[in-house]
LUMLO-893224 format. One line per 8 residues: their letters; for each residue z, y, x of C-alpha. Coordinates in pm, 1 decimal. Layout:
! LUMLO-893224
A	Z Y X ~ ...
! end
This chain:
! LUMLO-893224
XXXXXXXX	5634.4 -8929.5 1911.9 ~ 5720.8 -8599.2 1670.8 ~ 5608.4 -8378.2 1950.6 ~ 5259.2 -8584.3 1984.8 ~ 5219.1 -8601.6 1611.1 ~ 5250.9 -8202.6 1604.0 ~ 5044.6 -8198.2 1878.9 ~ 4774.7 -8374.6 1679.6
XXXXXXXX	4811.0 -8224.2 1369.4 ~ 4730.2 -7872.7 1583.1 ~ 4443.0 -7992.3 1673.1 ~ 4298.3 -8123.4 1380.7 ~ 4375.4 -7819.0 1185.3 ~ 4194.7 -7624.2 1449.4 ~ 3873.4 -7874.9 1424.6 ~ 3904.0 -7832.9 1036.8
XXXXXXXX	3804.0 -7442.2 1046.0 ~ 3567.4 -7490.7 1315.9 ~ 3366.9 -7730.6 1072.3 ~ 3429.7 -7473.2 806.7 ~ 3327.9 -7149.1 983.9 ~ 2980.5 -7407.0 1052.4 ~ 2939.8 -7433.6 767.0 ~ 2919.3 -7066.5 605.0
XXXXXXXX	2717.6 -7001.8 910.4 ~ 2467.6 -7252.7 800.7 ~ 2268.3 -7040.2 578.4 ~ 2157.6 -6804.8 831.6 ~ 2013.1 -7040.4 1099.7 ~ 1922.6 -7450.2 1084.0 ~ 1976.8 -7487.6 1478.6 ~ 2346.5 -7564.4 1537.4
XXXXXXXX	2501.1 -7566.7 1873.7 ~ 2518.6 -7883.5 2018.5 ~ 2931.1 -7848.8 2080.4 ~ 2986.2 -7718.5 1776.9 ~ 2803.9 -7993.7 1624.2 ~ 2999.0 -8255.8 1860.5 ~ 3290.1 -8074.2 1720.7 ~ 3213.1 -8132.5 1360.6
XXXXXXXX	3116.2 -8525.5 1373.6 ~ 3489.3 -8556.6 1520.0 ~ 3633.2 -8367.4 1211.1 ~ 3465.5 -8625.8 1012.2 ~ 3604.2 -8907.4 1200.8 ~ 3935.1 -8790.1 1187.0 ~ 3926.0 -8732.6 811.8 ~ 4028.0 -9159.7 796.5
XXXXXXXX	4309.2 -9122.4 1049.6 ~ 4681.9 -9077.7 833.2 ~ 4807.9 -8753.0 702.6 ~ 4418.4 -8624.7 754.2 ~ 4265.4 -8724.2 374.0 ~ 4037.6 -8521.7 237.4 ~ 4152.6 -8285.0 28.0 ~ 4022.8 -7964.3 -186.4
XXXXXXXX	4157.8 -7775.4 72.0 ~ 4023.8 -7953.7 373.5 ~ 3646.4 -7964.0 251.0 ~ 3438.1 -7670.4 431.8 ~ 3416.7 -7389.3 219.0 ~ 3035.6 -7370.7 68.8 ~ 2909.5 -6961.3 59.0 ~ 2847.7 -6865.0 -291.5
XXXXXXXX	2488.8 -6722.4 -363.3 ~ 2517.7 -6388.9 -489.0 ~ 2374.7 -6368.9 -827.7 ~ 2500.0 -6042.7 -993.5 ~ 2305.5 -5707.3 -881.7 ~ 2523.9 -5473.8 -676.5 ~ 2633.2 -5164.5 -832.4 ~ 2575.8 -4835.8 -667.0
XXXXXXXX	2763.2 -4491.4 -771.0 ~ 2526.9 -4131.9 -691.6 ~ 2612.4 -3788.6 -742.8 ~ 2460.6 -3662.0 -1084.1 ~ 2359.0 -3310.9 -851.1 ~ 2270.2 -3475.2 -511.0 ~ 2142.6 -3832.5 -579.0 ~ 2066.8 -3881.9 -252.8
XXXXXXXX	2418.2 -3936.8 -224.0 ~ 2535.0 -4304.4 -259.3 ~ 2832.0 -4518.4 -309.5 ~ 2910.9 -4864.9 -380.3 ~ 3240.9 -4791.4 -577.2 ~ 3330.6 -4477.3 -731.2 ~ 3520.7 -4161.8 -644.0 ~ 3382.7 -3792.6 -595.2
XXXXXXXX	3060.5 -3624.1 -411.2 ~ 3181.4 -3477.6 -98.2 ~ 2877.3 -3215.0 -144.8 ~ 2998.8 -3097.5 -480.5 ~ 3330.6 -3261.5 -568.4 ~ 3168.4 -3422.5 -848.1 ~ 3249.8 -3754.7 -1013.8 ~ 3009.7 -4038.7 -912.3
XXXXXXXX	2811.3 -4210.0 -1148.5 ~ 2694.9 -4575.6 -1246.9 ~ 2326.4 -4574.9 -1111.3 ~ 2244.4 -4923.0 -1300.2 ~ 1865.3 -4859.4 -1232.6 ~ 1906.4 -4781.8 -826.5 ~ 1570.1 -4706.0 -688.0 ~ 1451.2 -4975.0 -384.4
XXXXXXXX	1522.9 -4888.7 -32.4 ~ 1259.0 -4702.0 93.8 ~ 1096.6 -4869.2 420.5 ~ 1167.4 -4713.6 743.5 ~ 816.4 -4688.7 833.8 ~ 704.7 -4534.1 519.3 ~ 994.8 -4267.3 556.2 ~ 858.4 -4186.9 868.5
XXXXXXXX	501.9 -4155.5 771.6 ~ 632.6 -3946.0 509.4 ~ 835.5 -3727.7 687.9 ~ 596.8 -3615.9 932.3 ~ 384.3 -3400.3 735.0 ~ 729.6 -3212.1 691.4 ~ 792.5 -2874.4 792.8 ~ 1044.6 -2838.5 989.1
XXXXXXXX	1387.4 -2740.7 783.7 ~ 1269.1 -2931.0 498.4 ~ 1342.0 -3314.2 388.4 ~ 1235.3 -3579.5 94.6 ~ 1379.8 -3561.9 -223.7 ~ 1485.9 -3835.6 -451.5 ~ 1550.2 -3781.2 -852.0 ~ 1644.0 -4006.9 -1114.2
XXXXXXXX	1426.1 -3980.5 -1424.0 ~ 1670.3 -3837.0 -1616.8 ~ 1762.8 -3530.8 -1353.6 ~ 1361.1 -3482.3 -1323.6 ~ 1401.4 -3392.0 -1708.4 ~ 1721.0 -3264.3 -1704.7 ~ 1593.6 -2991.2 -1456.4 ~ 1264.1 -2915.7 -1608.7
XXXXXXXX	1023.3 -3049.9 -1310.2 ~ 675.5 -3018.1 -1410.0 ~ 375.5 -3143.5 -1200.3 ~ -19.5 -3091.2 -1226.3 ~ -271.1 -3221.1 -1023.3 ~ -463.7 -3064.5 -762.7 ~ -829.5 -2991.1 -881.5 ~ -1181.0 -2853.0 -696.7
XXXXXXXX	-1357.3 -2600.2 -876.5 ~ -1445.2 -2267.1 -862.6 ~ -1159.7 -1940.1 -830.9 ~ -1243.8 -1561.9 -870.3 ~ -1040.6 -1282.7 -705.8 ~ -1092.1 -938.6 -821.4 ~ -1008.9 -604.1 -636.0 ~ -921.4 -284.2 -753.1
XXXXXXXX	-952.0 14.0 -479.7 ~ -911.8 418.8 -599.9 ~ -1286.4 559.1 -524.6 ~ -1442.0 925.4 -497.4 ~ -1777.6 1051.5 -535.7 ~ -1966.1 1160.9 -253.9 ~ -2321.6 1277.0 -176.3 ~ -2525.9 1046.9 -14.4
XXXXXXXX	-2545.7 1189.6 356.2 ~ -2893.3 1106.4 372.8 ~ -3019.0 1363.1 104.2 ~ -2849.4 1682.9 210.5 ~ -3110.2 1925.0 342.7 ~ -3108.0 2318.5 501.8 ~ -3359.4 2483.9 449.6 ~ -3352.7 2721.0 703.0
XXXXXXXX	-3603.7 3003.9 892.7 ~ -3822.6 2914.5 1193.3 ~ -3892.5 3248.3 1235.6 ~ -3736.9 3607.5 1343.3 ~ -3751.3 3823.7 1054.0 ~ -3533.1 4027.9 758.0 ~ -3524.3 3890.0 399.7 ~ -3669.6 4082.2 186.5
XXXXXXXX	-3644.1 3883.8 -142.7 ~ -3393.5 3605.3 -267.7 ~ -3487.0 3357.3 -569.9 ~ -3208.0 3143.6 -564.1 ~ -2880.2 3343.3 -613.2 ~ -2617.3 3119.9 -664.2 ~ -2448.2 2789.8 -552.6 ~ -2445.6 2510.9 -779.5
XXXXXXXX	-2828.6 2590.3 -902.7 ~ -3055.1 2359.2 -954.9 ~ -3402.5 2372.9 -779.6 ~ -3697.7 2167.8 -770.6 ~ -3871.0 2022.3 -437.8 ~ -4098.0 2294.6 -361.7 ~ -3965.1 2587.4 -553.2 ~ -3933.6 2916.3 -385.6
XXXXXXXX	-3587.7 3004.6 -246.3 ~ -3639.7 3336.9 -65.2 ~ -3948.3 3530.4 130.1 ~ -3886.2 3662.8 475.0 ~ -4084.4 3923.2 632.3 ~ -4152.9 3893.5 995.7 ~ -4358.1 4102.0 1231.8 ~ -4413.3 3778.7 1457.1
XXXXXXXX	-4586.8 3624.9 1137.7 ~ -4781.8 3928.1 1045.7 ~ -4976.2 3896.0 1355.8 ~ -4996.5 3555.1 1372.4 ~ -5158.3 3570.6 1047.4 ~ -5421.9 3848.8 1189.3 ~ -5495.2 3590.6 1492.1 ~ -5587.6 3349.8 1248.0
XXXXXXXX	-5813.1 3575.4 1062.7 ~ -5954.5 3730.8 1363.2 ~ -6019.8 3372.0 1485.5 ~ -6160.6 3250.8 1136.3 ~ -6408.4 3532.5 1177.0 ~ -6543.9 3435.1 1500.6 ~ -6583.7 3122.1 1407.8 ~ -6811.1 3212.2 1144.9
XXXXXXXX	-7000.9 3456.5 1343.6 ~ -7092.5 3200.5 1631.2 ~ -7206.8 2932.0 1404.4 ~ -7535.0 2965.8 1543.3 ~ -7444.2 3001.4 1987.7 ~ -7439.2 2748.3 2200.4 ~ -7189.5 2445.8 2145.6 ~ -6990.9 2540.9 2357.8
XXXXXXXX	-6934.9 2857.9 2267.7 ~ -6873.4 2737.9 1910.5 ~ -6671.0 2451.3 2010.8 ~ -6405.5 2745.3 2175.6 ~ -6419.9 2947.1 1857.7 ~ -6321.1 2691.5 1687.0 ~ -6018.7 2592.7 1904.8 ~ -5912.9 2956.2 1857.8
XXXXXXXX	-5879.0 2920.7 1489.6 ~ -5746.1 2571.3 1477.1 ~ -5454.1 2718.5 1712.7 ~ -5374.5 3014.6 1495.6 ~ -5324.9 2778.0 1157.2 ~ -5167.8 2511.7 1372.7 ~ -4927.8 2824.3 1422.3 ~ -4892.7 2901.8 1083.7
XXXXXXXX	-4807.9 2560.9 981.1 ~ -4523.8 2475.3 1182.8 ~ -4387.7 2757.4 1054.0 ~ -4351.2 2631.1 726.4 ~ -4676.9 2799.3 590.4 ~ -4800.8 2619.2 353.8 ~ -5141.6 2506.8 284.8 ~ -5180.5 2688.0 -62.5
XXXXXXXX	-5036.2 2993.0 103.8 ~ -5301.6 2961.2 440.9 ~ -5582.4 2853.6 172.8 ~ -5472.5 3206.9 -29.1 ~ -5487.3 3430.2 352.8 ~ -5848.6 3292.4 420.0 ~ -5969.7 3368.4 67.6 ~ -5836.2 3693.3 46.9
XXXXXXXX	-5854.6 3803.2 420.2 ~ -5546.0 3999.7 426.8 ~ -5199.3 3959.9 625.2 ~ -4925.9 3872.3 385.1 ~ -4611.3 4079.0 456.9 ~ -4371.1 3843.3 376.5 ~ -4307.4 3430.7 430.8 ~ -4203.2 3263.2 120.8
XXXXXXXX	-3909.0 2979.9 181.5 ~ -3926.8 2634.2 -63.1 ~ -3698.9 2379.7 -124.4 ~ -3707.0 2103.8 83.5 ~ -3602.7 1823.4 -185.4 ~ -3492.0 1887.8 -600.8 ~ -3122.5 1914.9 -579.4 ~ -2822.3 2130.0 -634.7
XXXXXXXX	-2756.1 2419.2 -416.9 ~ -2451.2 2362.0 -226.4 ~ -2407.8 2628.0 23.1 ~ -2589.7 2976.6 87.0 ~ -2567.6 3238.4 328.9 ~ -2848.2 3451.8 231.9 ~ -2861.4 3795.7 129.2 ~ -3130.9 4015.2 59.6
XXXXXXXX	-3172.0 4256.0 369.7 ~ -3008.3 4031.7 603.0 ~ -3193.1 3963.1 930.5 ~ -3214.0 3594.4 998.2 ~ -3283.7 3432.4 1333.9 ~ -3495.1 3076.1 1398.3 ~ -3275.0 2838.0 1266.7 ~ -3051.3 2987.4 1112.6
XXXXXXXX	-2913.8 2771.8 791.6 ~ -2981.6 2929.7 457.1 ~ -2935.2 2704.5 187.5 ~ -2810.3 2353.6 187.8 ~ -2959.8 2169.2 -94.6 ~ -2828.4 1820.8 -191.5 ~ -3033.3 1565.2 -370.9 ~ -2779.3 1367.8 -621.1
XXXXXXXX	-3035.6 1107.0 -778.5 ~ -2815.1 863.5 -558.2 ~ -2461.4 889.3 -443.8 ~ -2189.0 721.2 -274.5 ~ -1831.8 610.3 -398.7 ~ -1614.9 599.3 -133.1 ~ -1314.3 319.9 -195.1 ~ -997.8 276.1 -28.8
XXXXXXXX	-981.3 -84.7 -3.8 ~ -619.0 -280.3 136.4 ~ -628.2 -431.2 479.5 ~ -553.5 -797.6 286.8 ~ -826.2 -744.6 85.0 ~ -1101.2 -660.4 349.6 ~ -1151.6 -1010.8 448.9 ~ -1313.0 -1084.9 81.9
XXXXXXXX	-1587.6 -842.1 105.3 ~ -1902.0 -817.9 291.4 ~ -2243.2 -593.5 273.9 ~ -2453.8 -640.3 -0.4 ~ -2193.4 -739.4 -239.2 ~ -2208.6 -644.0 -640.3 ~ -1970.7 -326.4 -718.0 ~ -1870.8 -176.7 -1065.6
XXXXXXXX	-1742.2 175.0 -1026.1 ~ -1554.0 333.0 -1336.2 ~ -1531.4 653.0 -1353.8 ~ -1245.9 898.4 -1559.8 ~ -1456.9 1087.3 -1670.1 ~ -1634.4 836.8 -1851.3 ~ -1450.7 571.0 -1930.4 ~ -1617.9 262.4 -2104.7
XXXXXXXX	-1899.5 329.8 -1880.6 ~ -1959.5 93.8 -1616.1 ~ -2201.7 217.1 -1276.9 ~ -2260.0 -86.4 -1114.7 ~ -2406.7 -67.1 -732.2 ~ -2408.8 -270.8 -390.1 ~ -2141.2 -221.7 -120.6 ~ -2314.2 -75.5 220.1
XXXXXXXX	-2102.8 -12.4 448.0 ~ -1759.0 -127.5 571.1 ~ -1547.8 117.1 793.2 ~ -1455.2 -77.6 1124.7 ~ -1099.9 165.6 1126.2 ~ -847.5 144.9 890.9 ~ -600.8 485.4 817.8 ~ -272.3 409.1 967.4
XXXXXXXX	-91.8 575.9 706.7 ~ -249.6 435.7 375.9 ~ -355.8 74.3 566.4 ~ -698.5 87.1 397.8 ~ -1040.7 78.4 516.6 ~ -1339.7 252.0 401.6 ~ -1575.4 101.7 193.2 ~ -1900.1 266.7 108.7
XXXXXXXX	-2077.1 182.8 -220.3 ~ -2451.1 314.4 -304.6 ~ -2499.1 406.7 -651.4 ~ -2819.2 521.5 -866.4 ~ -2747.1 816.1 -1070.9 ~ -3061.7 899.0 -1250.3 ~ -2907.4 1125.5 -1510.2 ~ -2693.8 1320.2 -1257.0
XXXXXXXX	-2372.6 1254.3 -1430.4 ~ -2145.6 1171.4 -1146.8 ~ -2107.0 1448.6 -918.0 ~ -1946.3 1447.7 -599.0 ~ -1514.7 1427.7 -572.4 ~ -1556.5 1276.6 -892.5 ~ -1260.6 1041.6 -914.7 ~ -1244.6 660.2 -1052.1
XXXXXXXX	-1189.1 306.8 -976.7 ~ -1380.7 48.7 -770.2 ~ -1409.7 -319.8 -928.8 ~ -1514.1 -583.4 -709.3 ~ -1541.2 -949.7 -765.6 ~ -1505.7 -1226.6 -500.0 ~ -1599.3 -1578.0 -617.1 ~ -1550.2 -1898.5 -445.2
XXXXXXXX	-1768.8 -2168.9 -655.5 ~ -1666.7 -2499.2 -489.8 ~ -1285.6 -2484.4 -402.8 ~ -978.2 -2694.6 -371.7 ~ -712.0 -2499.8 -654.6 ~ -381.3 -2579.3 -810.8 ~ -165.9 -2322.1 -1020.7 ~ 6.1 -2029.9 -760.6
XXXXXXXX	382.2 -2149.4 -845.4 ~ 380.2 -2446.5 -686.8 ~ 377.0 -2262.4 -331.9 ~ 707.4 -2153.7 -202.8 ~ 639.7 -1885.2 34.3 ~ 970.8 -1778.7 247.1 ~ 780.4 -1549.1 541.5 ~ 708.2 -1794.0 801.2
XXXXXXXX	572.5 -2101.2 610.0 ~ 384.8 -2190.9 291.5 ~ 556.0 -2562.9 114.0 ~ 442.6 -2700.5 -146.5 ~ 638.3 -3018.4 -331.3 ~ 430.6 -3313.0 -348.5 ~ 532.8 -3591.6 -559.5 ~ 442.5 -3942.5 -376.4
XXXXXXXX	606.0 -4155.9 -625.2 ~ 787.9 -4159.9 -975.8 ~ 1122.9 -3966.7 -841.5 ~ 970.4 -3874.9 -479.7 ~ 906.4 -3527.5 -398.0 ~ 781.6 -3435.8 -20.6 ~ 776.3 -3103.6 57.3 ~ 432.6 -3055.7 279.8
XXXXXXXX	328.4 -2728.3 449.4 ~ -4.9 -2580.9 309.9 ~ -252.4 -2277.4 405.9 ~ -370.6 -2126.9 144.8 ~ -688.6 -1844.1 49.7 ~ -764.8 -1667.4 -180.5 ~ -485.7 -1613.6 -474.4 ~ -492.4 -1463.7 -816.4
XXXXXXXX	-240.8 -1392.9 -1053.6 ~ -215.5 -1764.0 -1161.9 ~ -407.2 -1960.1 -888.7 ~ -439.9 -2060.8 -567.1 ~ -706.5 -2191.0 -291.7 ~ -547.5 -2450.7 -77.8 ~ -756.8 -2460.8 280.4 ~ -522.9 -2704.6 415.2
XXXXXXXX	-288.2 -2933.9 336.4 ~ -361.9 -3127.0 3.4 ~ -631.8 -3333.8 -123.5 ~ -757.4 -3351.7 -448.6 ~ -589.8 -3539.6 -699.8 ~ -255.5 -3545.2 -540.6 ~ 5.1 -3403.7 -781.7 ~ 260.9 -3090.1 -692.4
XXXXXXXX	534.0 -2960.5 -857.2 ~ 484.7 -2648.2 -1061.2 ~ 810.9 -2592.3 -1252.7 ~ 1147.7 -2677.2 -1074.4 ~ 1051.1 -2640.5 -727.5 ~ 1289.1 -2381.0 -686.5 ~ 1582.3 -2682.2 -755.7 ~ 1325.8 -2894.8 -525.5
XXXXXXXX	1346.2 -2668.4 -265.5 ~ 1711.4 -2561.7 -261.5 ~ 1777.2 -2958.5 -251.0 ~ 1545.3 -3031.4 17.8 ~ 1709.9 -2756.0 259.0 ~ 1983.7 -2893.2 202.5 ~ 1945.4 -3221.5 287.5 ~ 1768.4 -3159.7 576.2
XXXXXXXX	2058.8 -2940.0 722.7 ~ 2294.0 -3247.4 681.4 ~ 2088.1 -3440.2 862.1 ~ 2006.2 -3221.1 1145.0 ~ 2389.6 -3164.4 1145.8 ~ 2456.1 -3547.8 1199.5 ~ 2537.5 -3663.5 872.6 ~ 2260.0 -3740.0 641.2
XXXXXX	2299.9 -3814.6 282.2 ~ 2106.1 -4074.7 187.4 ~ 2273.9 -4392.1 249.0 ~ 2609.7 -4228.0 287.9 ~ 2904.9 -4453.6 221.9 ~ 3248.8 -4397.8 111.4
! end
């Protein structure tokens, strides 16, 4: 009988915690197992037989509804680290602090949309209120409106190409007079510059005359008669002319009736006298270059512009040239011409700039500054510190939420000294971190290389 009453006391001790293990797992599901059930209706039935009352200790243990809010312990440096009792950041060997106001558990599917827009290397970061503060974090929002890049490129004045003229013999002769006798004069368009005497134009000029003559005298033949005479004479001045004889000169022959010993050279165009290789006596051949004359009522200004900078201009656009010599002064002209080839030693190209000088004051190798303004009206800007540019990829820190910052990888334009245009990556309104994302970006490297290594932060338990 002891060995049966053990026997049963086994077993009802074993039905006991059945019932009670039932009954803590009742909260999480309604649907009971039917044995387990079975099993639990006999634990009630045996609860009359002796030596089986029911006692404190035999009722099923009820669970206890958690009412207090649990307390989490983060690293004041990386809060990203976590803890549910305290001790010391692994990261830093800091103490870990009461986090009484522990942000929510981000959902795992807006973590994912969030990460990514990520560039790779890079991971969310997660500040307390008191750290954003504590570490100076600043935001601003990202605005559209308009941005203005200026360029500064070292210039020269140069002639412009088009206006340099020779003036220059069409004819074999000796010069026997020179007017001009210096470089750097000034002459006027049509002003004598020398006078050539050439036996070639002496008789040309008795052809005429002999032609002119018989003209005259057969104005009374036969038509056709006249009509040769007259082809005679039109050849001889046609002769004269392309030599450079002018009409006033040919007008002056006719009138007078005598050969002219001597050609008289003009200027071409009203310029300064750049070059000269006459002298009086020397014999000169057809086309042979005596004077090059330069007209100066419009130059160039050559400027050397950076290969980052060519992108921003085009033909046509506004220039301001400012020159040492004087300074306060502004000549403003129209860019019109880029060179295609950029010097490999200096890395510039180019650019041509077409200036009216009325007044003559710049002269050529003059030496100034170029000023030229590219302005984009209707752009997408924020302040140029928020992007953190390490070589291969532009981030920018975007705050998502109070305490969220996601790093997100951005192309940007044009950039001044205090702005930037954002072509991709942001929208307007969103706001970026402008102060402290050199923290933000230390701490986001950071995190992501624990992660990649296996061990991410957030979440991490002691």
């Amino acid at each position: 009988m002891k060995r049966a009453y053990l026997i049963f006391i086994a077993v009802s001790s074993i039905l006991v915690a059945t019932a009670f293990f039932m009954g803590a797992c009742k909260g999480k599901g309604s649907n009971q197992h039917p044995t387990a059930a079975h099993e639990s209706n006999q634990s009630e039935n045996m609860a009359g037989m002796p030596g089986m009352e029911n006692t404190p200790e035999s009722q099923p243990a009820q669970p206890k509804q958690e009412t207090t809010k649990k307390v989490i312990y983060r690293c004041p440096m990386h809060p990203q680290y976590t803890s549910d009792r305290p001790g010391k950041c692994p990261i830093c060997g800091m103490d870990l602090v009461k986090d009484k106001d522990a942000p929510p558990e981000t959902h795992p599917a807006t973590r994912e949309t969030a990460t990514q827009n990520m560039p790779k290397g890079f991971g969310m970061v997660q500040l307390p209120a008191e750290k954003i503060q504590l570490i100076g974090i600043r935001t601003t929002p990202v605005t559209r409106g308009s941005i203005t890049r200026t360029i500064r490129a070292p210039a020269t004045v140069k002639p412009d190409e088009r206006k340099i003229k020779q003036a220059q013999s069409k004819v074999q002769g000796w010069i026997e007079r020179r007017y001009v006798n210096y470089t750097g004069q000034y002459v006027k368009r049509g002003q004598p510059l020398l006078s050539i005497y050439s036996p070639d134009l002496v008789s040309t000029q008795e052809e005429y005359l002999l032609a002119l003559r018989n003209s005259k005298s057969l104005e009374g033949a036969e038509t056709s008669v006249r009509q040769g005479a007259e082809a005679l004479t039109n050849a001889a001045r046609r002769r004269l002319k392309y030599w450079d004889i002018s009409d006033a000169q040919i007008q002056k022959l006719e009138q007078t009736g005598t050969p002219s010993k001597t050609m008289t050279l003009f200027s071409p165009v009203s310029g300064y006298v750049t070059q000269m290789t006459a002298t009086e006596g020397m014999e000169v051949q057809p086309g042979m270059a005596l004077y090059s004359i330069v007209d100066l009522s419009d130059v160039w200004v050559m400027a050397g512009v950076y290969e980052q900078d060519i992108g921003l201009i085009a033909n046509g656009m506004q220039a301001v040239f400012h020159a040492e010599s004087y300074p306060g002064r502004d000549f403003v002209g129209k860019v019109s011409y880029i060179n295609p080839q950029l010097d490999p030693q200096s890395r510039t190209a180019m650019v041509r700039i077409e200036l009216p000088n009325p007044d003559m004051v710049l002269r050529p190798e003059m030496y100034g500054e170029v000023t030229l303004v590219k302005e984009i009206t209707d752009a997408l800007v924020m302040p140029a510190s928020a992007v953190m540019d390490n070589g291969e990829v532009k981030v920018v820190y975007v705050q998502t939420d109070p305490g969220h910052f996601m790093p997100r990888r951005v192309k940007v334009g044009i950039r001044t000294n205090d702005q930037v245009q954002i072509l991709d990556g942001l929208v307007e309104g969103e706001l970026v971190v402008v102060d402290g994302n050199f923290l933000l970006d230390s701490e986001s490297r950071l995190r992501a290389a624990a992660q990649g290594a296996g061990g991410g932060m957030e979440g991490m338990q002691h």
